[in-house]
C-alpha positions in Angstrom: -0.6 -139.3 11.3 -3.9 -138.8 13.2 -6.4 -136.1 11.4 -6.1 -134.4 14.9 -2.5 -134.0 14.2 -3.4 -133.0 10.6 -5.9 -130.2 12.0 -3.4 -129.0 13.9 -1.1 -128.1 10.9 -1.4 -125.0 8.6 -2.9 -124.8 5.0 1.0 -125.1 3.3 2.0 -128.0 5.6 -0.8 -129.7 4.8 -1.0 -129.5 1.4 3.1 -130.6 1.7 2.2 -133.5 3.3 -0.3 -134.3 0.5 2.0 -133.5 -2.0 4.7 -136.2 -0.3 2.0 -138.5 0.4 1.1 -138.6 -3.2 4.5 -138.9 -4.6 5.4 -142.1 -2.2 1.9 -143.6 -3.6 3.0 -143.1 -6.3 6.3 -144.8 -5.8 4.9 -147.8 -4.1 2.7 -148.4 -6.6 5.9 -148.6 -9.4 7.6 -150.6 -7.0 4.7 -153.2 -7.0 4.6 -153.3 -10.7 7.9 -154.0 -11.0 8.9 -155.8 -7.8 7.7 -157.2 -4.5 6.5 -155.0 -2.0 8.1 -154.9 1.7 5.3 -153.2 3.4 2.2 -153.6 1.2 0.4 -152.2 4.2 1.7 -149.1 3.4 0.3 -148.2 0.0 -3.5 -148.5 2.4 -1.8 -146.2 5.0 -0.9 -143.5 2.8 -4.5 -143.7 1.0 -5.8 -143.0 4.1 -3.6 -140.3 5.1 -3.9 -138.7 1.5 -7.9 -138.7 2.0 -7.8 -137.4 5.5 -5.4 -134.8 4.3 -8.5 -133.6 1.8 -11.2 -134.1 4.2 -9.6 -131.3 6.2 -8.8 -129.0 3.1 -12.6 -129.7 2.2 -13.9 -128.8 6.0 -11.6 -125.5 5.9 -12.9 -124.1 2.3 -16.4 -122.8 3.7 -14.5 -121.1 6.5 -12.5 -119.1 3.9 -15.1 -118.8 2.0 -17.2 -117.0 4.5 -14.1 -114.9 5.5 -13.5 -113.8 2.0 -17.9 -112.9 2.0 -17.6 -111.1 5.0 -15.0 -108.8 4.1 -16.3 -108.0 1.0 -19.4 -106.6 2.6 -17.7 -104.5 5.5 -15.7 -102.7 2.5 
């Protein structure tokens, strides 16, 4: 998934997709302890995805942020 894609998506979809990224991580990773992996290019792709995933949380918190600051003030 490109981060344009990612952008694209809403604050609960995105942190869904983190959430599933996470869990299959997480999964891969007990899969290579305990057996061979298939794909071991895609515990890399999902490393990647999870940290674009919080690049893009990070860039929208000073947006809230000034949202929550500016309607503080009009009240």
């Amino acid at each position: 998934m490109k981060a344009k894609e990612l952008r694209e998506m809403s604050d609960e979809q995105l942190a869904q997709v983190l959430k599933e990224s996470r869990q299959g991580l997480f999964q891969l990773r007990m899969q290579a302890q305990t057996e061979r992996l298939d794909v071991p290019s895609e515990v890399r792709r999902l490393r990647r995805l999870i940290a674009r995933v919080l690049t893009i949380q990070r860039e929208r918190e000073p947006k809230k942020e000034e949202a929550v600051a500016s309607t503080e003030t009009s009240q």
